[in-house]
Each structure stands twice: as structure tokens, then as C-alpha cells.
BAKOLDO-869627 format. One line per field, with one value per residue: x, y, z of N, C-alpha, C in turn; residue number from 1. Coordinates in steps of 0.001 Angstrom, whole numbers. Each point is the difference from the previous one (the first is absolute). Example, Ala and Ser with C-alpha at 12.3 -4.5 7.8 and 13.67 -1.06 7.14 Angstrom:
REM residues 2
n.c1 <- 13190  -350
n.c2 <- -5690  1050
n.c3 <- 7800  -720
ca.c1 <- -890  820
ca.c2 <- 1190  1190
ca.c3 <- 0  60
c.c1 <- 900  -770
c.c2 <- 1200  1090
c.c3 <- 0  730
i <- 1  2
REM end
This chain:
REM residues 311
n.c1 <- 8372  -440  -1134  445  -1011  996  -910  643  44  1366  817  605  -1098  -145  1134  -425  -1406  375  1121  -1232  56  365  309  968  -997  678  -720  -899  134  -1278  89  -570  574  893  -616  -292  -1292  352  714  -544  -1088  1020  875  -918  -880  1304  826  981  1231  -110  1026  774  -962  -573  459  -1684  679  -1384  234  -581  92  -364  1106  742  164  -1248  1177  -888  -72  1065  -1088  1605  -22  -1765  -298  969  -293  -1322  264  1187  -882  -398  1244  173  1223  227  662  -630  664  -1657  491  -1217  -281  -430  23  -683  369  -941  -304  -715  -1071  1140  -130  1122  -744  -1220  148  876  -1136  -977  768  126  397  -912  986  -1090  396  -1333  -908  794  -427  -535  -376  -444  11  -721  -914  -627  257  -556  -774  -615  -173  -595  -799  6  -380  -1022  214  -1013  -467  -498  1138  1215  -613  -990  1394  490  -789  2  1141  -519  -175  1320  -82  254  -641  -862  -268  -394  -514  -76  -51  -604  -1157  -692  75  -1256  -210  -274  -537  -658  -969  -625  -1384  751  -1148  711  731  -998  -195  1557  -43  -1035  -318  -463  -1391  843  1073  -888  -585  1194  355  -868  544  1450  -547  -305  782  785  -1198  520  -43  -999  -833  146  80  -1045  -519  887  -115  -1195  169  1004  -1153  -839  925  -1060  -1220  1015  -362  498  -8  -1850  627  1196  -1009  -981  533  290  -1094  -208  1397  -75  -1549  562  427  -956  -752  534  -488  -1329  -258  1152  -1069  -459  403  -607  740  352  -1339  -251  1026  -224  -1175  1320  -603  -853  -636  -146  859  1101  -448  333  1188  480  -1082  766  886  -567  -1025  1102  -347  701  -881  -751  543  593  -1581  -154  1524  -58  -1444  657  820  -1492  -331  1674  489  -1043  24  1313  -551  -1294  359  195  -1619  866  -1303  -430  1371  -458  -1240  350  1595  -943  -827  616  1072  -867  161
n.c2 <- 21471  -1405  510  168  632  -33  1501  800  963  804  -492  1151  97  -1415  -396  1588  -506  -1148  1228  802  -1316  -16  1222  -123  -702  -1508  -523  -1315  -508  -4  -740  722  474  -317  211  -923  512  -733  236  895  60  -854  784  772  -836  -224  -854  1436  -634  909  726  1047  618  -1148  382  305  509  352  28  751  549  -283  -458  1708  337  665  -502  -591  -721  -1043  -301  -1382  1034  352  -738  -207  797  359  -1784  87  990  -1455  -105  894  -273  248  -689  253  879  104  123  -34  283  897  -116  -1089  1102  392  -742  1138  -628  -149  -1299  -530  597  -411  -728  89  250  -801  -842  256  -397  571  65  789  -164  1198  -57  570  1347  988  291  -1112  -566  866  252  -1196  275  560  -1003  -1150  958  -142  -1062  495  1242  115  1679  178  689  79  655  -441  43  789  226  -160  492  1061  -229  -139  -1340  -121  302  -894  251  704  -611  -557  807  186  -1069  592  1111  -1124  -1104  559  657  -956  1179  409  83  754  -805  70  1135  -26  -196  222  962  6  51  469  -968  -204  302  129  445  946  1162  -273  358  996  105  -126  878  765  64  -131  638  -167  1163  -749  254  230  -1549  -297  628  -667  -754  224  206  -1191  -318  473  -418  -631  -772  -290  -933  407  1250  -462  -720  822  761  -484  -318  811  396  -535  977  824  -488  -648  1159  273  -619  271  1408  176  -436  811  76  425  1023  879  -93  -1287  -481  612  -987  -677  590  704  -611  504  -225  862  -41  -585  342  1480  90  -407  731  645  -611  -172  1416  -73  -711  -818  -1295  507  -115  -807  -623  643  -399  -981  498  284  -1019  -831  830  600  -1264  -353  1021  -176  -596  660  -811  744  784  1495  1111  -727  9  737  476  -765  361  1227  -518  -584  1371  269  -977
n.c3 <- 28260  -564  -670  -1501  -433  -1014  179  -932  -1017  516  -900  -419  142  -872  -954  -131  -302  -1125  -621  342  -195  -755  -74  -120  261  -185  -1058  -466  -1594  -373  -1434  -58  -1168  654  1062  406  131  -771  -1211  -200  -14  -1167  -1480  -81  302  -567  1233  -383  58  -888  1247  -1271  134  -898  -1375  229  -1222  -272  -1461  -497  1317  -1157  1107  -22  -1588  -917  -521  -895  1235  107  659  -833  -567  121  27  -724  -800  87  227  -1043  -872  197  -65  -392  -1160  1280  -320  -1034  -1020  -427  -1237  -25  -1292  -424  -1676  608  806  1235  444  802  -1042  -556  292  -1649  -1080  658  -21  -1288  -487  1161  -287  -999  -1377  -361  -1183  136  -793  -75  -1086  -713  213  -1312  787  559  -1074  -548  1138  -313  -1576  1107  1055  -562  -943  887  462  -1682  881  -567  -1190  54  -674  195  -356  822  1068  -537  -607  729  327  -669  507  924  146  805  1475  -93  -1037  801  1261  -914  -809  1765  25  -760  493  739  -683  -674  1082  457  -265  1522  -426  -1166  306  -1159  -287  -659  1068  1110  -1495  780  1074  238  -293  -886  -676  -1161  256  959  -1037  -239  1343  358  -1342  661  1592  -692  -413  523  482  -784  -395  -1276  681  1375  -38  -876  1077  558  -918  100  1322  250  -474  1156  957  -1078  1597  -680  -595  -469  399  -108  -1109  208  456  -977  -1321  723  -324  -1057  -648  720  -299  -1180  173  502  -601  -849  175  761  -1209  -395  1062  -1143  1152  328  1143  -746  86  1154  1038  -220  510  1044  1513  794  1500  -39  -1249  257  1643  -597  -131  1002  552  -553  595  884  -925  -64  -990  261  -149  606  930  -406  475  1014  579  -598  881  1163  300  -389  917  415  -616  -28  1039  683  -359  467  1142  1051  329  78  -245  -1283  -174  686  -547  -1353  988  137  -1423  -442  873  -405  -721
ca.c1 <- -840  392  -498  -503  -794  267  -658  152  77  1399  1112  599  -378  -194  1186  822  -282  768  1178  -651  -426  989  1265  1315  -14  -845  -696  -295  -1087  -742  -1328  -1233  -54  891  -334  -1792  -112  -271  1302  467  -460  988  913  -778  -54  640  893  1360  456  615  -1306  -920  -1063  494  -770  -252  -725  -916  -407  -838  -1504  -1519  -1481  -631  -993  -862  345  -483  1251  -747  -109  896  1229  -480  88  1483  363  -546  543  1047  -50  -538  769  1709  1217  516  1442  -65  -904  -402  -661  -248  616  -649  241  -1426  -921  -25  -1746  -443  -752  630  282  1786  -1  -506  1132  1138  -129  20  1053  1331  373  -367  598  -659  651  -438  1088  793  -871  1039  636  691  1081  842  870  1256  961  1057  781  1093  932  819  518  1632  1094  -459  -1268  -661  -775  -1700  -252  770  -1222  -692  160  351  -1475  -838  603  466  -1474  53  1008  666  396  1104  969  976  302  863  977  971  535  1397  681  539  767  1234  609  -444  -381  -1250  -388  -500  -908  535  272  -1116  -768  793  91  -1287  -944  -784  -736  -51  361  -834  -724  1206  55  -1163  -397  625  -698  -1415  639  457  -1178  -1178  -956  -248  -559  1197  1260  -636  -341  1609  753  -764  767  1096  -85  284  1460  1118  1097  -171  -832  1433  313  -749  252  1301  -277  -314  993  1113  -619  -523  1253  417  -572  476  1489  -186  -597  1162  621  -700  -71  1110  -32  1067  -392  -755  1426  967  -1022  466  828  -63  -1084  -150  -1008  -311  -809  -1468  -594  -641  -1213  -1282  352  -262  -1342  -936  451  -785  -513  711  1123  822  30  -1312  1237  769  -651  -971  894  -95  -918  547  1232  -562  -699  874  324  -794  -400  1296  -134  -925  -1188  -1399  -368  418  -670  -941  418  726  -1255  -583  795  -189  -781  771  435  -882  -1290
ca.c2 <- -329  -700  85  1091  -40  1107  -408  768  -214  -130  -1422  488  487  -1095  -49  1326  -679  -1282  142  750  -979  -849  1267  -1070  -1513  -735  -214  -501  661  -1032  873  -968  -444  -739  -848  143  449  -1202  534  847  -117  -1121  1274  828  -1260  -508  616  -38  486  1353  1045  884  -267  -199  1133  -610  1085  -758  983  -840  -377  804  -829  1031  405  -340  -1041  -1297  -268  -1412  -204  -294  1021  1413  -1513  -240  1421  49  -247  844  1361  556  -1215  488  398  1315  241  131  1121  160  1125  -367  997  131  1256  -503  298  -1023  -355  45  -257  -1679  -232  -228  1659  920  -385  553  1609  102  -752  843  1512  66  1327  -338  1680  228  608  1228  865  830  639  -528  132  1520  -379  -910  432  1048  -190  -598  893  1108  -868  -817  693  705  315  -70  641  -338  -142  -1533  -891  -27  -811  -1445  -506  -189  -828  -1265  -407  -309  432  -401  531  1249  -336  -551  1578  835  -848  -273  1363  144  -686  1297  794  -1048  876  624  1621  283  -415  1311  -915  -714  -1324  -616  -577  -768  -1827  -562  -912  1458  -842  -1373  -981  -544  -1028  -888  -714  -188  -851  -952  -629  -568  -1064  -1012  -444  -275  493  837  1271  1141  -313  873  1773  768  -552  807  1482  90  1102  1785  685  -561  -1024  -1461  -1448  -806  150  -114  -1545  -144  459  -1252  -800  328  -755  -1101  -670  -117  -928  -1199  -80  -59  -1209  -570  350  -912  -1538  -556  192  1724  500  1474  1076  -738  975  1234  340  -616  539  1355  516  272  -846  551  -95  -1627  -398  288  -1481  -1222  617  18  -1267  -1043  -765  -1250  -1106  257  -115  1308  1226  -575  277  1664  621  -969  792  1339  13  -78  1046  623  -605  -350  1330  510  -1159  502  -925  -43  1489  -313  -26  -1266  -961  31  -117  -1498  -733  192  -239  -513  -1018  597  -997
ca.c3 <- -1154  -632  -966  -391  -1512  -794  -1470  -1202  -1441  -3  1090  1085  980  710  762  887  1423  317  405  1513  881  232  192  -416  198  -999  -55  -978  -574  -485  -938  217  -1099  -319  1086  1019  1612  1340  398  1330  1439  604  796  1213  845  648  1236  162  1412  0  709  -977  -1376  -1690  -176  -1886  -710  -798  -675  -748  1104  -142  682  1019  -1022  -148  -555  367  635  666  1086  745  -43  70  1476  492  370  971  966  402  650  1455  480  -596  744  545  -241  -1531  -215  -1215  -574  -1750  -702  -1000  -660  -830  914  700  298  1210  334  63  1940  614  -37  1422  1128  517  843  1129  1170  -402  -430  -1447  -324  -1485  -876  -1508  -813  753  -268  -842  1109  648  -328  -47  1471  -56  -1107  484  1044  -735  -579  1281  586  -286  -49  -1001  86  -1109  -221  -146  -1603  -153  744  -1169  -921  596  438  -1510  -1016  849  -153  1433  483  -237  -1454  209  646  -542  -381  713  124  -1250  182  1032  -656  -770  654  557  1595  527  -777  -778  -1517  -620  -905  -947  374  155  -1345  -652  873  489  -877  -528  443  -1234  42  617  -482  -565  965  -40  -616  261  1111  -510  -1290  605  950  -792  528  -1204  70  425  -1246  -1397  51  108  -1308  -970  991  -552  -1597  -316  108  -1279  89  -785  595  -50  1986  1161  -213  547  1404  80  62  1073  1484  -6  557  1696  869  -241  802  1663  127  36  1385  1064  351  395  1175  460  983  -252  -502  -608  -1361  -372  -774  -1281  -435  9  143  1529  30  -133  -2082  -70  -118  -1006  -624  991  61  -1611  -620  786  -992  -805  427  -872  -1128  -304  24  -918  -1335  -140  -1000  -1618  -756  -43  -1161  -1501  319  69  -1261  -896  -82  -1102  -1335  -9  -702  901  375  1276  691  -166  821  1517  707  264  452  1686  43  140  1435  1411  -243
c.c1 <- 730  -771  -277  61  96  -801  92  53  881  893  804  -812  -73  1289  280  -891  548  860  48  -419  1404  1269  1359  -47  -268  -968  -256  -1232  -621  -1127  -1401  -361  937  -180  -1038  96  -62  2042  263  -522  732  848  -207  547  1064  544  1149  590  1049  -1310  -709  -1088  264  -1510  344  -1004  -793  -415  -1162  -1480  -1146  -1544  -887  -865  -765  -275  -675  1282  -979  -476  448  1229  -571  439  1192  570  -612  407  982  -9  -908  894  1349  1130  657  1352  17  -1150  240  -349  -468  -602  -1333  -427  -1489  -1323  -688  -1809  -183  -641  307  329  1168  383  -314  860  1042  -31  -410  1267  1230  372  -363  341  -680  439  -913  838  222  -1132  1623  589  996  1187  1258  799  1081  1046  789  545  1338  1228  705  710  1794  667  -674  -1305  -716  -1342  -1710  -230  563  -913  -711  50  269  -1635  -365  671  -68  -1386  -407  634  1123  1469  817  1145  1300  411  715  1476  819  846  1378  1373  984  882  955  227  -1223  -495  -1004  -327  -819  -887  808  924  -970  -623  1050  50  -1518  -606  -868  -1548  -477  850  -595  -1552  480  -533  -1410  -816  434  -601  -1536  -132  541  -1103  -925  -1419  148  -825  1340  1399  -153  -416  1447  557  -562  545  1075  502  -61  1195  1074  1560  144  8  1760  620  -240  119  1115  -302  -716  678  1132  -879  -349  1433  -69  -540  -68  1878  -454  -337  1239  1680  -297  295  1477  603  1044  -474  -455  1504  39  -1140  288  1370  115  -828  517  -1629  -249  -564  -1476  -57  209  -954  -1077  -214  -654  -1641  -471  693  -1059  -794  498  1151  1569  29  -645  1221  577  -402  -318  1565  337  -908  544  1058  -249  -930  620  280  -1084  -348  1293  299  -877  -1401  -1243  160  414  -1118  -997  868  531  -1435  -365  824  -827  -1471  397  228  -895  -1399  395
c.c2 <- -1006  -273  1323  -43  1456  81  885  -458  435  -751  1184  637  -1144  -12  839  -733  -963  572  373  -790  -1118  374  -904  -1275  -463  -515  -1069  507  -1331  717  -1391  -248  -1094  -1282  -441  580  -1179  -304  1072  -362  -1586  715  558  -874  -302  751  -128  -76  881  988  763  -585  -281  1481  -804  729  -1260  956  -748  -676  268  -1316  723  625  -720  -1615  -1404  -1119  -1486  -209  -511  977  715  -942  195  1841  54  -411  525  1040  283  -1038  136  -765  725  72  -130  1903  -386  1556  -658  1586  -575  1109  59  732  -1064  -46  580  -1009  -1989  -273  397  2039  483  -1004  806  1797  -320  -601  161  1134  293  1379  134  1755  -58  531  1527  846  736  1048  -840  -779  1114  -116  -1049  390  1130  -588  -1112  569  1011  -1176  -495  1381  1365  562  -88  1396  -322  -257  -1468  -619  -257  -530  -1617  -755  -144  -1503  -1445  -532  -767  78  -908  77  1532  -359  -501  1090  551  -746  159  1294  418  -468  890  1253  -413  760  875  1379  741  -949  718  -839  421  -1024  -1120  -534  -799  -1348  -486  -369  1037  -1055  -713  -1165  -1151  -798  -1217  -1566  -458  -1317  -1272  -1203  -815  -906  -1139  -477  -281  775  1047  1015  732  362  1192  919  616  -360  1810  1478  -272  453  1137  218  -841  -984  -1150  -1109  -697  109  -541  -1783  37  -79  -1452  -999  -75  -440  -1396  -1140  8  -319  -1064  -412  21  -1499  -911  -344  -801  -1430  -316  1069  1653  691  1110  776  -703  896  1188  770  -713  845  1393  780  323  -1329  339  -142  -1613  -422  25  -1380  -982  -18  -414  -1449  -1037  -736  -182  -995  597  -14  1340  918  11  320  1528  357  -241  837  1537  466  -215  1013  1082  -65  818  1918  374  -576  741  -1317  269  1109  -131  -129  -868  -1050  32  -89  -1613  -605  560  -835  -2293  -1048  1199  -942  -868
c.c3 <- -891  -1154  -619  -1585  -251  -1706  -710  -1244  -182  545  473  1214  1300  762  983  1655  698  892  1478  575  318  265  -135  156  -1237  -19  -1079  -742  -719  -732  143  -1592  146  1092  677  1017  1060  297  440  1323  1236  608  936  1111  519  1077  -98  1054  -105  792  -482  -590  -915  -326  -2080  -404  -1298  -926  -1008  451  -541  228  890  -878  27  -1063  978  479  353  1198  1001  168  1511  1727  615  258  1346  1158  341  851  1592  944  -466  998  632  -288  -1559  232  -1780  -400  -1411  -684  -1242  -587  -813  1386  896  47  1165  847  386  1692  418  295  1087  981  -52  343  919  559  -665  -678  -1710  -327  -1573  -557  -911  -1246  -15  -1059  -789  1329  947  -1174  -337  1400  -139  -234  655  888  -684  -379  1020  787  -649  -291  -1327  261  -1584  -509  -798  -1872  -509  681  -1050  -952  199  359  -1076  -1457  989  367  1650  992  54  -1212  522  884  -890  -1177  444  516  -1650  -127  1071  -233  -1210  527  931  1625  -11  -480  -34  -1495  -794  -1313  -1518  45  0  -985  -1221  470  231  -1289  -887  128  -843  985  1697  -762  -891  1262  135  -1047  -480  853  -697  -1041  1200  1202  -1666  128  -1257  -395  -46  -976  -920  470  341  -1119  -857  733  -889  -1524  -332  413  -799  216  -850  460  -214  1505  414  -117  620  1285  1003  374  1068  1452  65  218  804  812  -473  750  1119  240  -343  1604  706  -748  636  1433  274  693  -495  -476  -1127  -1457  -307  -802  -1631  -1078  -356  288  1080  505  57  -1136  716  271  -346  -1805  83  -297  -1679  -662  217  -864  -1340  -332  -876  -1816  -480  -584  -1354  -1500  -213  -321  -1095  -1008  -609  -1041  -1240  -399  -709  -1502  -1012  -58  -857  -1024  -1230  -834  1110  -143  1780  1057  708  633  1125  322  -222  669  1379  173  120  1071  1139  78  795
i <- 1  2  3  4  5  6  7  8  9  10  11  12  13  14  15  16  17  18  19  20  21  22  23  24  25  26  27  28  29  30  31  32  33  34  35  36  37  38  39  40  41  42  43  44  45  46  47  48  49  50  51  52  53  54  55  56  57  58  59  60  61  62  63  64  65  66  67  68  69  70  71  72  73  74  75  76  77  78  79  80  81  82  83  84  85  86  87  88  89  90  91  92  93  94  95  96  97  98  99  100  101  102  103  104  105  106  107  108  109  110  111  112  113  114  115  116  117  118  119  120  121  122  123  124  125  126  127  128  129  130  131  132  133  134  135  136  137  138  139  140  141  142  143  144  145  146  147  148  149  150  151  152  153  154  155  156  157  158  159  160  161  162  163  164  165  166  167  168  169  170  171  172  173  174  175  176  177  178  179  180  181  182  183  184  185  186  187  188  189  190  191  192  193  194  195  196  197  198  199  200  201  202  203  204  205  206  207  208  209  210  211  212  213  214  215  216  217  218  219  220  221  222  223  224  225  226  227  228  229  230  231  232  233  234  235  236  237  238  239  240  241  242  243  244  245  246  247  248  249  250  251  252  253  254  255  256  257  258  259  260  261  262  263  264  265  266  267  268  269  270  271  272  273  274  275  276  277  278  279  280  281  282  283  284  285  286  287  288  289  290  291  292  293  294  295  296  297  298  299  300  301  302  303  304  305  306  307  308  309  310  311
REM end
């Protein structure tokens, strides 16, 4: 098999397939945010004269969603996929679900390999969370499950919970749920994230009904500008990165981040420029000023700053 389309709404679930397909070999990676499909499919294309397969992971494929795609994209896939390289295996990867009903989609379930994962039902993650947690050597009890589901908004988000927990005990054990409610996120500070994401997709409805949640648990608008403000750095430092050609390790490490938060980065940077950046932090810091100053109402002004830059 030399083609295969991996589709979840978890990047680790994406990867744990990548990894089952490609078992110790390398491999190259290419984001289709970052490249054409008409560059990969060159890559693809080409003939090494190394005997192994080149093997290229494509993340970012959602020419398999339901997303309106060009008819010169939908042309050149196509050809590809009924005319492949046999000595190149593709896996492209999308976290945006796939179209059944699209040509490049029913091709690759009849002539190769479509690994489509729904999303996980409150049972089948509970399952997860044990096998994970058994998988690094630990057990866990239904009351720390619980609590960990209830404060985390994706699987993803726990995976990375339990990775902190582990981190926390450092060695092989029982996680016990007051541990558990000391290290796992509580769910302010998920609806914290939550309204971070919607503020930065510009998307003011949502903005202002979590701005108004965030009031009954008497979060202040001074956080939620710091909180701001810190993303909008760092996808102004990412853009900064790329123009001066830094590698994924080289961000990350700079970033102190995973590559799954970069590219989540990467994703919400797109729609904007730098200058955007610059200015939505310029806003923030006069924002900041003017509440400890006490010349703005804090409230009124974090709502005309969401009302503002979500226009």
C-alpha cells in the first residue's frame, strides 16, 4: 500500500497511525498550509535511486473535506491517485474530516487505504485514558478519569493532562484524584482557552457569550488581555521564525512548545499579518494601562476591544 488518508480530530491519534505505518523509517513532512499540492505531488513524483521508498507525510489535506477545492487541484490529485509513484508512499492527514462522497475520497477506499477515526463517544475515551495511562506503566481509578474528562475540552487536551501527570510522578504508579485536581487544568481555566480560540478566529458572538461564562467564575478581564496578548506574541514570533527559514525543532524550541501548539499557531496565524499582530498587541497594552490607571471600565473595555478587532 502506498497511499493512505488518515482523518481525525485528534493530532495524536493521527500521529499514533502515522507511526503504524511507517514503524522506524524516515520520513518527510509537508503542510499543505505551507505548500501546493501541486508540490507535493513533484515530490511525490520524483525517482530516487535510493531502493527504499521515500515515505511523505502531508498534513493539512482537507482537499478530502468537504472544503470547496479548484478544479485544477481536484485534476492533478486525481491524476495522481490513479497513477501513483510506486517507490514514494503518501500518507496525507487531516483533522478537518473527509467527504465520502468527493472522487479523490472513494478512490482511496477502493485502491488504497482510508483510516477515518470518528470522534471518541464519553466511553470510548474513558477506555482511552486507561489504556494510555496503563500503557506508561500506571493505574488510574474512575473518579481521576472523571475528573480529567470533565475539565478538558479534547482528546487531545487530556493526552496532554496525562503527560503532565506523568511527568509529575516521574515513576510508575497509582494516580490519585487529589493529585489529579492539583495538576489538571480546572475548567476556568479551559473556558480561559476556549475564549482565547474565538477571539483570535474572530468569531464575536462566541467571544461575548464566554466573556459573560467568564463572569460568573469572576474571571478578570485583566487575565484574559494577558492571555491575549501572549498569543497574539507568538504568532507574531512564529511568522517571524518562518520568514527567517527556522525549522519546526528550531520554533519549538524557541517557543518552549510542542509541535502540535505550533501548528496550531501556524493555523490561527494565517489570517493575519504581522502588522495585525502588532497592532492587536499595541491595543492590549493601552488596554492594560488605561483599566490600572482606572480611566476605562474594565468591562466595557475588553468588550469594545472584542467588538473592535472581530470586525
Amino acid at each position: 500500500m502506498n497511499i493512505y488518508l488518515i482523518a481525525a480530530s485528534s493530532y495524536h491519534l493521527i500521529n499514533r497511525e502515522i507511526k503504524n505505518i511507517v514503524k522506524n523509517r524516515n520520513y518527510l513532512t509537508m503542510s499543505l498550509n505551507k505548500v501546493s499540492l501541486e508540490d507535493v505531488i513533484k515530490e511525490a513524483s520524483y525517482f530516487s535511486l535510493d531502493p527504499n521508498q521515500k515515505i511523505i507525510v502531508v498534513s493539512n489535506a482537507n482537499y478530502f473535506s468537504s472544503a470547496k477545492t479548484s478544479d485544477k487541484d481536484n485534476e492533478l490529485l486525481l491524476n495522481y491517485l490513479t497513477n501513483p509513484n510506486s517507490q514514494t508512499i503518501i500518507i496525507f492527514t487531516t483533522q478537518n474530516g473527509v467527504d465520502l462522497r468527493k472522487k479523490c475520497v472513494k478512490l482511496i477506499k477502493e485502491k488504497y487505504c482510508l483510516i477515518n477515526i470518528p470522534d471518541y463517544s464519553w466511553k470510548d475515551t474513558e477506555a482511552e485514558i486507561k489504556k494510555y495511562v496503563k500503557e506508561h506503566g500506571y493505574t488510574i481509578d474512575s473518579d481521576a478519569i472523571n475528573y480529567i474528562m470533565n475539565n478538558t475540552s479534547s482528546l487531545d487536551m487530556i493526552y496532554n493532562e496525562c503527560d503532565k501527570l506523568f511527568l509529575y510522578y516521574n515513576a510508575p504508579g497509582k494516580i490519585k484524584i487529589e493529585d489529579v485536581k492539583k495538576i489538571v487544568g480546572s475548567i476556568i481555566d479551559n473556558n480561559n482557552f476556549h475564549f482565547v480560540s474565538a477571539v483570535v478566529a474572530k468569531n464575536l458572538p462566541l467571544s461575548l457569550k464566554l466573556l459573560q461564562n467568564l463572569k460568573v467564575y469572576k474571571v478578570e478581564p485583566i487575565s484574559l488581555i494577558i492571555l491575549l496578548a501572549r498569543e497574539y506574541r507568538l504568532m507574531y514570533y512564529l511568522k517571524r521564525y518562518q520568514k527567517n527559514k527556522y525549522t519546526m525543532a528550531m520554533i519549538c524550541k524557541e517557543l518552549g512548545l510542542q509541535d502540535w501548539q505550533v501548528n496550531k499557531l501556524y493555523n490561527n496565524s494565517i489570517s493575519f499579518s504581522e502588522d495585525e499582530l502588532l497592532t492587536n498587541i499595541k491595543k492590549l497594552a493601552c488596554l492594560d494601562l488605561g483599566i490600572k490607571k482606572g480611566l476605562f471600565d474594565k468591562d466595557a473595555a475588553i468588550v469594545s476591544f472584542l467588538v473592535d478587532i472581530c470586525n
